[in-house]
N, C-alpha and C positions, 0 to 999 in steps of 0.2 A: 806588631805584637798586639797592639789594642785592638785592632781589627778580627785577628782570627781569636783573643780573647771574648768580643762581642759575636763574633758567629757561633762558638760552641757552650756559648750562656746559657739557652734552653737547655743545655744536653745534660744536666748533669741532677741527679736525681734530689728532691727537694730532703731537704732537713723535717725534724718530727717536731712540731710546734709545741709549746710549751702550754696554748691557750687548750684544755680540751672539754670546751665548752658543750655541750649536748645538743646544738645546733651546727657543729662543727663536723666533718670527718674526723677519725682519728685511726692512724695505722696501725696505734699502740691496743685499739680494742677489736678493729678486727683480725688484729693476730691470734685474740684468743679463738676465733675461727677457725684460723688455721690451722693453732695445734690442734684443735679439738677432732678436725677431719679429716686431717695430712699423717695421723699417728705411720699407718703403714697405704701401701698399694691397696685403691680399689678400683679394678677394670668391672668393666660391664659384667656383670653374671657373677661375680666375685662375693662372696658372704659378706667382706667387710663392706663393702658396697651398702648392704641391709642396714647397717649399721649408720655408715652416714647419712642413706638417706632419713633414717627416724629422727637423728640428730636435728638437719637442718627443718625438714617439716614441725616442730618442736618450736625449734627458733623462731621462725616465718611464723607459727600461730601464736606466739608470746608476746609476737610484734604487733597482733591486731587484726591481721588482712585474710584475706581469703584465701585458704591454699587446699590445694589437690594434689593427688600422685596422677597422671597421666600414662595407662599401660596399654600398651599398643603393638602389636607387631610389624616392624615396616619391613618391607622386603624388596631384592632387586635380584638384578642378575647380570652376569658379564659372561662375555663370552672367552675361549683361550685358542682358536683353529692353529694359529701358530704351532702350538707345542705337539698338535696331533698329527698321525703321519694318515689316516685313512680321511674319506670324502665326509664325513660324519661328522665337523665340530661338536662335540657335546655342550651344552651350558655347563657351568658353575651358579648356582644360585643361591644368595646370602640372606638369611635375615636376621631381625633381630627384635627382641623384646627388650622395647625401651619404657624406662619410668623415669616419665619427667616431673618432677618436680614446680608446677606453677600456682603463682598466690599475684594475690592483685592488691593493689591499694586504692581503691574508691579514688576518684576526684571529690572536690567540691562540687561543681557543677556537673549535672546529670545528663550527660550527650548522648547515651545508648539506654533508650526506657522502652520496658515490655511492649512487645510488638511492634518495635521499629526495627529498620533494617541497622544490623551494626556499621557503624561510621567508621573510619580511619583516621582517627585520633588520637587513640594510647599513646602509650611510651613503653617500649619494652626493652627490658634491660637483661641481657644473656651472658652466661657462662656455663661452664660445661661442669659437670660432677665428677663426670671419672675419669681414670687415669692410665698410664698405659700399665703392663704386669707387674714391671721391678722398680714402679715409679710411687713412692707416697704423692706427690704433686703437691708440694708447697705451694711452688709458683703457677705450675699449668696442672689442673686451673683453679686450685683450693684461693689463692690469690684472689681472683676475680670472682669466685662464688664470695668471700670474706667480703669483699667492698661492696657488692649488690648488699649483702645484709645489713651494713654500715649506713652505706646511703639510704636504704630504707628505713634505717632507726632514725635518721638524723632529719628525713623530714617527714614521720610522724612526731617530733619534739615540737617545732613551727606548726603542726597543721597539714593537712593532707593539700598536694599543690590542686590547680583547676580540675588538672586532665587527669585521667587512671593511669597511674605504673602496672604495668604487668611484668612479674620478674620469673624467666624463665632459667632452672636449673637442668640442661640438658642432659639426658645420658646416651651413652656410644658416640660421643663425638668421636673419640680416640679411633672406632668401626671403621669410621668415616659419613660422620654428620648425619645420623641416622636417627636421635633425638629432636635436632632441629627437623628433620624434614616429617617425622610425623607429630610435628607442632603444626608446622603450615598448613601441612595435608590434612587432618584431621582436628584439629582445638578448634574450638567455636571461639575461642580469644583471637585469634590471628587474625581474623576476618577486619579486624578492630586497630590492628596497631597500623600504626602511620610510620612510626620510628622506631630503627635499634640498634640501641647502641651494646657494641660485642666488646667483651675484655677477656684479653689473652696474656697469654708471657710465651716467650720463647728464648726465656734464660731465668733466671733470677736477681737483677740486678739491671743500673742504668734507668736513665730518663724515659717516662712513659710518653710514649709516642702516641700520637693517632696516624695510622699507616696507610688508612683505604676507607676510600667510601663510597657512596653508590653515584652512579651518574645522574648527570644535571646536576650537582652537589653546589649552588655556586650561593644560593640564597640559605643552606643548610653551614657551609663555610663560614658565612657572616654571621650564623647566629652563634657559631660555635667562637667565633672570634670575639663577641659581645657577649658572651655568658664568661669566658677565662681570658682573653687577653694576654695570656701568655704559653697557652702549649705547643710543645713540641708536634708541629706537623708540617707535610710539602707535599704539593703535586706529585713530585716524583716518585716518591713510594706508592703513590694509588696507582700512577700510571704502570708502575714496572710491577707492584704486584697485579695486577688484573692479567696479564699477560704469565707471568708464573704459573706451572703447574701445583699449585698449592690453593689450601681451602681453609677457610675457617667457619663455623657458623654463619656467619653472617652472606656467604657465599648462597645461601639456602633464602635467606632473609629478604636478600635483596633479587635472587630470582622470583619470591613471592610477589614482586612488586614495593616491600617497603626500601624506605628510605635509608642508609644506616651509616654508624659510624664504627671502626676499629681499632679495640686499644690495645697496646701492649707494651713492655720492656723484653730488651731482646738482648743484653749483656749479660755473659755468666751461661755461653751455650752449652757446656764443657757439663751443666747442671741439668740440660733441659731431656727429659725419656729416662732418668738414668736414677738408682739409687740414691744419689744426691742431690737428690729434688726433697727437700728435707726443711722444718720450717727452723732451723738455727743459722740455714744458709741463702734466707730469704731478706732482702734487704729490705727494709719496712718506710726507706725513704722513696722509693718505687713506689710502695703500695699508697704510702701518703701520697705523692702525685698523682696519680691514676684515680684515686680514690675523690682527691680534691676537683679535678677535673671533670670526672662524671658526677658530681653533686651539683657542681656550678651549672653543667649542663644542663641538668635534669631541671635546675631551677629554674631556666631559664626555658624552655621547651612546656615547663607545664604549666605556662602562664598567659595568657595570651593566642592570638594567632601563628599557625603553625607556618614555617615556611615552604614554600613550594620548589616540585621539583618540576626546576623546568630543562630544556634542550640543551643549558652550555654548564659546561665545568669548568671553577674558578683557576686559575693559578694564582698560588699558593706558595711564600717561606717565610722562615722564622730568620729574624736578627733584630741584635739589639733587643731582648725581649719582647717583640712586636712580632705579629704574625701579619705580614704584606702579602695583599691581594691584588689581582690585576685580574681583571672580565678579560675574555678572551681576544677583542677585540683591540682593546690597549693591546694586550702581546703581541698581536700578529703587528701592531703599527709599531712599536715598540721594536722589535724585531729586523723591520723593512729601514727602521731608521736605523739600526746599527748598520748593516751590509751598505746603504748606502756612504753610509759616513767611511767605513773601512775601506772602499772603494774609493772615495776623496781622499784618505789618510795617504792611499799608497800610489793613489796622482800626483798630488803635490808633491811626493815624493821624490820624484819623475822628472816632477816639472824644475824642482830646485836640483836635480844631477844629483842627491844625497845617495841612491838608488839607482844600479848599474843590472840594466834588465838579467844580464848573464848571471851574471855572482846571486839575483834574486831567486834564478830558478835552483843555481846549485845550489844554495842554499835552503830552498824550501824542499829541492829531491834527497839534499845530505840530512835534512831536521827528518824529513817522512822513514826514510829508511833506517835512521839511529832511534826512533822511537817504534819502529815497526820490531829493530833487531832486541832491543830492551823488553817490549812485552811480552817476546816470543820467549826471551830468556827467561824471566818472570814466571811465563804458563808453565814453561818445560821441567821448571825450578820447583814449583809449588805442587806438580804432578810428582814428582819425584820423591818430596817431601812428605805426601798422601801417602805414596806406596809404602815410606819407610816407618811412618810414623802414624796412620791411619790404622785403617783394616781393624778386625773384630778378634784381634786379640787381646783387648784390655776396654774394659768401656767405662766411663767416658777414654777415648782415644787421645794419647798424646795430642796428636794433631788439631783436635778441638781444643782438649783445655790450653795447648800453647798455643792457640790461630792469632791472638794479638802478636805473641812476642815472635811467632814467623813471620807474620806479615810485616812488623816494623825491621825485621830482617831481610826481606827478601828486597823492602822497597832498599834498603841503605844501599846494597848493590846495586837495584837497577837505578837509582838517585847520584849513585856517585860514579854511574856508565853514563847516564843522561848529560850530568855535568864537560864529565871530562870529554864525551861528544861533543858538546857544543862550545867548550873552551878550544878543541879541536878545530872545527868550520872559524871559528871566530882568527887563531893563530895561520889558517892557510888561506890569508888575506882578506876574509871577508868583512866587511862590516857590520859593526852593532847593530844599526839600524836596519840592514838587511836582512839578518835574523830574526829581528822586532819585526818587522814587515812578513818573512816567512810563517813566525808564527801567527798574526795575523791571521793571514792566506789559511790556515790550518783552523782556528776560530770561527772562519767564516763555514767552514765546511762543517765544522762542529755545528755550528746556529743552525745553517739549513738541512743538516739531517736531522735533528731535535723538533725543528717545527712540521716536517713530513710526518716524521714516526713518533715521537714523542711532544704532541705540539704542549702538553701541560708543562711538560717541564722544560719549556723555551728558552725562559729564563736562564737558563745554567749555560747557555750559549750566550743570547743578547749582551746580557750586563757585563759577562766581559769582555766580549767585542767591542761593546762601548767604549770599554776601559781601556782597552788594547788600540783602539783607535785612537784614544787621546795620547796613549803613551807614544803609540808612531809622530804622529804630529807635532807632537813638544821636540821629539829625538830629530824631527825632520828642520824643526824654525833652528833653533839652538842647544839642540845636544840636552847632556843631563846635566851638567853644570853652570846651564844657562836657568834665570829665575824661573822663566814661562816652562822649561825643559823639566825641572824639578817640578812644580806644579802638576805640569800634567801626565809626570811619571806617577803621579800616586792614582792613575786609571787603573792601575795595578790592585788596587781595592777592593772593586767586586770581584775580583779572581778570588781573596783569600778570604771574603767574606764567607762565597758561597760553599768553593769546591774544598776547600780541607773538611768542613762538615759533610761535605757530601762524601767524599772519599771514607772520611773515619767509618760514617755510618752502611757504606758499604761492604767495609771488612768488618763492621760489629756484625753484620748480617751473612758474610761467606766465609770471612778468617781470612787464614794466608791465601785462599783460592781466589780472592778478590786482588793479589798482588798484579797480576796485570791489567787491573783497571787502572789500580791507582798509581801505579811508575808509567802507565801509559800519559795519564792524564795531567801529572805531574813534568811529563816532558812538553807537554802544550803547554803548560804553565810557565817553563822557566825561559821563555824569550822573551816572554812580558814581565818579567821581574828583573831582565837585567840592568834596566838604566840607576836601579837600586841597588843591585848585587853590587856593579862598578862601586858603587862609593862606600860600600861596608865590608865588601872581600879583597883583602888587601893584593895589590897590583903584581907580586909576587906570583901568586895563585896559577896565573897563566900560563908559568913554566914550570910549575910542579906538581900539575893535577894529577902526574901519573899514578901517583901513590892512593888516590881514592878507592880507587876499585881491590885491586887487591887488599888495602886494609878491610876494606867491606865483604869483600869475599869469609878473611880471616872468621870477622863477627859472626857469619853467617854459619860455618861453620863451628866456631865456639860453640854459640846457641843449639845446635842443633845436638852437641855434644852432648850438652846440659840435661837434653829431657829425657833423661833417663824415664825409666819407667818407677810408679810409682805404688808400692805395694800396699800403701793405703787405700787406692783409687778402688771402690768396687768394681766385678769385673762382672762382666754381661757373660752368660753361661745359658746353657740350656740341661734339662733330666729328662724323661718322663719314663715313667713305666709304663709299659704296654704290654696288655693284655687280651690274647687273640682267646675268645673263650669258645669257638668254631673249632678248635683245632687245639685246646688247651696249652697253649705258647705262650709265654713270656719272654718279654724282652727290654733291657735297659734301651734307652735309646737319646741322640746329642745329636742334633743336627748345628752345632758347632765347627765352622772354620778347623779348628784344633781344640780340643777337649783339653780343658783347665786341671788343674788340684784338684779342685773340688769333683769335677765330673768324673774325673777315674777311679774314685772310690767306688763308682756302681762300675764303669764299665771295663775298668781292666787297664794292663798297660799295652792290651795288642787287641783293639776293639775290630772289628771288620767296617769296611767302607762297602754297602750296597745303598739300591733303593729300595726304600721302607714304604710299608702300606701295600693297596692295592695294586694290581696291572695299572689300571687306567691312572690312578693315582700317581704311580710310579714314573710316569710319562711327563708329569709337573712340577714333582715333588723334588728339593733337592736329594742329594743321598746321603747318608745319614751315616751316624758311627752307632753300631750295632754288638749288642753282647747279650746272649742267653741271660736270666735272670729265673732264681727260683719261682716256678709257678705257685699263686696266692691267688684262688678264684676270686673276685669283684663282682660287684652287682654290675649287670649288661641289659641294656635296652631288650623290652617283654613287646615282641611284635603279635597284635593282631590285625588279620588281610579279611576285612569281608567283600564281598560285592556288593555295590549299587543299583539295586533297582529299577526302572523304567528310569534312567537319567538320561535326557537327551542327549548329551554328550558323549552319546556311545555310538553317531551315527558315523560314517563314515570318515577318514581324517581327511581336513583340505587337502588336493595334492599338490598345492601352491608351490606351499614350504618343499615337500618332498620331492619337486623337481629342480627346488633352487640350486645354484651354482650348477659346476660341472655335471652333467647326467642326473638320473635318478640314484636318489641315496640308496645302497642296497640294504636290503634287511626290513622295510617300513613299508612292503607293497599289501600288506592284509588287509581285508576287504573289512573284517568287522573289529571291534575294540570295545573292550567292556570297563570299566568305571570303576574300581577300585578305592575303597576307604581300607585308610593305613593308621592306625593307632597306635602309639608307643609307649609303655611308661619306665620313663628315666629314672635312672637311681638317686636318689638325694645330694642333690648340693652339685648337679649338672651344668656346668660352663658353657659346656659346647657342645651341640649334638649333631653330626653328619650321617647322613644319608645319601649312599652311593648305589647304584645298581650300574650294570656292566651295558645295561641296553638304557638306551632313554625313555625315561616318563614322558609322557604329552601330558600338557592341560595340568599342570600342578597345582594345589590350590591347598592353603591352609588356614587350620580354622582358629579365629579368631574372636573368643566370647561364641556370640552366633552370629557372625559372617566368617566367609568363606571367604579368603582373600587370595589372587592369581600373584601365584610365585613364578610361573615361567613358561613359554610356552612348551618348550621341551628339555629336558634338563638329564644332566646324568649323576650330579651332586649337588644335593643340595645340604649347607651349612648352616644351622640356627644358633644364634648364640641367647644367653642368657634364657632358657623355654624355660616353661612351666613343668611340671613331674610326671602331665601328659601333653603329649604330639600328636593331632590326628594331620590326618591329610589326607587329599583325594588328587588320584589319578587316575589317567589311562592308560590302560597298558593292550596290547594286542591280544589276541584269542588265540590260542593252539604254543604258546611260547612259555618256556619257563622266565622267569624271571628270578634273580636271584639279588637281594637285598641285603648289604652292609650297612649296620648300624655302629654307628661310633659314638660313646661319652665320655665328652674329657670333666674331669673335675680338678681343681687347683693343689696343690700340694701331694708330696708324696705318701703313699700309701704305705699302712704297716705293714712292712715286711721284717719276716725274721733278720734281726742285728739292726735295723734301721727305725 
């Protein structure tokens, strides 16, 4: 109990200090942050957006430093051929008008002076502005905008540190990181930062973690371990998320070449994209962590020489308040001496007859196959539970806001299979120690797959091999009730030092969906804990395990009873009006699973199920619940098409591209192509503005100030979010061909219509 007391010590979110000195963080002042810019939802393009960014630029200059809006168009494009059934993939092409938000705080000392080349020395500290539609964003990421403002008030009270802070307020993270990358790509700051450190939430609540950092991280670990000394961070979250398909700023940051670190609390997911991202449901002992943590940093980084990154990355846990480091090299020797030693464990074993080679194998193929048949139950269980209690009928989803109390249900059953499994092998003769030994055997496979594929987090294999080897050994001289037996049962230590932390924090991170990790790993666990179970589960237990599982079953079911649905929970819904002004049409329209309460007010109780939008659209798009709606003209994108003049770009197209893939694409074999400027002006207060035609533009290119920026080589929809109230563009289109251009504006809330 002291033990997995001391492992989940970090975890728990700090208290709000009573000291709130003006050289201190404090959560209590930058909350007033957060209400001030969590009032409601502001996505990119969104008007309340206008609002908070005047807010924070306001703030940032009251504080002293240097600040800018940063307005830039960054653009991409992806492809979709899958969904198309002709030789012709179209593009989809994205972009967006981001305003970033950047101010700087001066160092002391002056390392980038007029007409020298910028250095990589800053410090830059990131969070994102906006928010997803139905999300105010207490936590992600008004949270982490609040603290950058905090830490920057708190050391302007000391004194500006050596090095420049540069604090970047990103927008379109929510896009998909579209803020940060035209920082990199374009800021003459970036050229400059060495370091940066990101803050995120992905819940509202729980201990602020550092999750991920950038590689070679080993001398950047040590500084972070001498600046706090106590945060919650491990190998294993950098390693496993690097390999996740997920992104966060700092994904951007550290492909620029800097350095970085990621912060975040990840408890309370059931809050995270959802209406209840709200700042009454923000726990401000998170934010004092997070908050505390990057100040210490910061202090310590802008002091001094910076550390380097070099070729190896540290391994890395927290226990006991202590964050334990080992250079790679200790692991791997660290590592090579457990496997040895487990391999003596289970000679000697051998060698004193404790250990009957037969009963070893059955034993280790009855442990392999009852922890294979328990995960599986586990998946099949928590899939089940998804289908019934998931899905996008209610948002946040049962299934989220109860992923704790599933998961702690799902493991009772596969915990109380696991048991009665192995009280099973243990009652058809086998022996303790031969179990102890199986599991072992299982340990060792656990270590050397860890150091293949996940050599950072070795550790979680090693130290309990270790421990597992000492526990054989003791069971091998004299049992567990021998002194030496007892003793070196307590190898059983770094099991529960490491893995019940590791497990919790994998189902704070997937909920019940992580229930076969952790009844899986929990069955590794329990053959090295039995020389302790014997002396504290009374000796009865052996002949009455039966009853485990079906009670656990029961619970499982109760629980699941329970979570009813809850009619407070806001619920995720879709509206919009659409308004075909080509063809004077209106239409309510839900691209909702099942249309809610609220949605059938516009569309009826017998809406129709087609595809909405265009042909080509219609191809992508899902299909949508569909109801006539009283016609209300709307203002509609004002297209004017000139031609280009002598623009080189009208000579002939490569026919590189146009012989790519299968055969020659048909339809793109004309000799000549002329140059096209496309101008648009949107109606006020425009979100979104798409641009579709039925044939593809070549050579897309949109103007930016004055540059002309390549949006794609060929495209057939291109999507802008957040534009200005004009759009030009230039393309190429072919000679002798009509063309036929769909312009679309979305704007946010619904339009006055009669009774609405």
């Amino acid at each position: 109990l002291l033990t997995l007391y001391l492992g989940f010590d970090l975890f728990r979110p700090a208290t709000l200090p009573t000291d709130a000195s003006p050289e201190l963080f404090s959560a209590a002042r930058a909350s007033e942050t957060v209400e001030a810019i969590a009032r409601a939802p502001h996505p990119t393009g969104h008007p309340e957006g206008d609002r908070v960014r005047t807010w924070l630029v306001d703030s940032l200059t009251a504080l002293g430093l240097e600040v800018s809006v940063q307005e830039t168009i960054v653009v991409g494009d992806a492809g979709y051929p899958e969904q198309y059934p002709d030789k012709l993939p179209p593009a989809v092409a994205e972009g967006v008008r981001v305003r970033n938000i950047v101010a700087r705080l001066r160092g002391t000392s002056a390392r980038v002076r007029d007409g020298e080349a910028p250095r990589r020395d800053s410090i830059l500290l990131a969070a994102h502005a906006d928010t997803r539609p139905v999300a105010p964003g207490a936590a992600d990421d008004s949270s982490g905008v609040a603290t950058i403002l905090e830490v920057l008030r708190a050391l302007t009270v000391e004194g500006a540190p050596e090095r420049d802070i540069i604090a970047l307020l990103s927008d379109a993270e929510e896009l998909g990181l579209h803020g940060a990358r035209g920082f990199v790509s374009e800021h003459p700051w970036a050229e400059e930062v060495a370091v940066a450190i990101n803050l995120e939430a992905r819940g509202n609540r729980g201990a602020s973690r550092m999750f991920e950092t950038s590689q070679g991280n080993a001398e950047w670990i040590e500084a972070l371990d001498r600046a706090t000394g106590w945060v919650a961070a491990d190998s294993l979250s950098a390693s496993i998320y690097r390999r996740l398909p997920r992104d966060t700023d700092l994904t951007i940051f550290r492909a620029a070449g800097m350095a970085g670190y990621n912060f975040a609390f990840i408890r309370g997911i059931e809050h995270y994209h959802t209406a209840l991202d709200r700042p009454e449901f923000l726990d401000l002992g998170s934010v004092q962590e997070q908050g505390d943590a990057v100040l210490a940093l910061v202090r310590t980084l802008g002091a001094g020489a910076l550390p380097g990154t070099g070729d190896t990355d540290a391994v890395y846990f927290p226990f006991a308040g202590e964050l334990w480091r080992l250079d790679p090299r200790s692991s791997r020797t660290l590592a090579l001496a457990s496997l040895v030693l487990a391999a003596l464990a289970i000679a000697q074993a051998f060698v004193r007859h404790t250990i009957r080679l037969g009963s070893l194998l059955r034993a280790w193929v009855g442990g392999g196959l009852l922890i294979a048949t328990v995960t599986f139950f586990a998946l099949i269980s928590s899939r089940i539970l998804f289908e019934i209690f998931g899905g996008a009928e209610a948002h946040p989803s049962r299934f989220e806001a109860a992923g704790g109390v599933l998961l702690m249900a799902l493991f009772a059953v596969g915990g109380a299979m696991t048991v009665s499994g192995w009280v099973s092998l243990r009652n058809s003769g086998l022996r303790r120690i031969e179990l102890i030994a199986a599991g072992v055997m299982g340990w060792i496979g656990v270590t050397a797959a860890l150091e293949l594929w996940l050599p950072n987090a070795g550790y979680l294999g090693t130290l309990p091999l270790l421990g597992g080897a000492a526990v054989l050994l003791g069971q091998g001289i004299d049992g567990s009730r021998g002194k030496l037996g007892v003793v070196l049962s307590l190898g059983v230590l770094p099991t529960l030092a490491l893995w019940p932390r590791t497990l919790d924090g994998v189902g704070v991170a997937f909920g019940a969906l992580a229930a076969p990790a952790v009844v899986g790993f929990f069955g590794l666990m329990l053959p090295l804990l039995a020389p302790l179970l014997a002396e504290a589960v009374p000796h009865g237990l052996r002949r009455r395990h039966g009853w485990l599982f079906p009670a656990a079953v029961v619970g499982l079911v109760l629980v699941s009873l329970s979570l009813k649905h809850d009619a407070e929970l806001p619920r995720a819904g879709s509206i919009h009006y659409a308004y075909d002004a080509t063809n004077e049409i209106a239409l309510w329209v839900s691209f909702d699973d099942e249309p809610g309460e609220y949605e059938r007010q516009f569309l009826g109780d017998q809406p129709s199920r087609e595809p909405f939008g265009s042909e080509s659209l219609a191809k992508v798009a899902p299909r949508a619940w569909v109801r006539s709606a009283a016609s209300r003209p709307l203002p509609v994108p004002e297209f004017t098409v000139t031609d280009v003049e002598d623009d080189p770009r009208s000579e002939p197209l490569d026919r590189a591209f146009e012989e790519a893939g299968e055969g020659k694409s048909p339809g793109i074999d004309e000799e000549e192509w002329v140059t096209r400027r496309i101008r648009v002006r949107l109606p006020k207060d425009t979100a979104r503005f798409d641009l579709e035609s039925e044939h593809r533009l070549s050579d897309v290119e949109i103007l930016d100030g004055e540059t002309w920026k390549k949006v794609a080589k060929r495209v057939r929809r291109f999507r802008l979010h957040a534009p200005r109230q004009t759009v030009e563009l230039r393309v190429r289109m072919p000679l002798g061909r009509s063309v036929e251009l769909r312009g679309t504006a979305m704007r946010y809330g619904i339009p006055e219509v009669e009774g609405w």
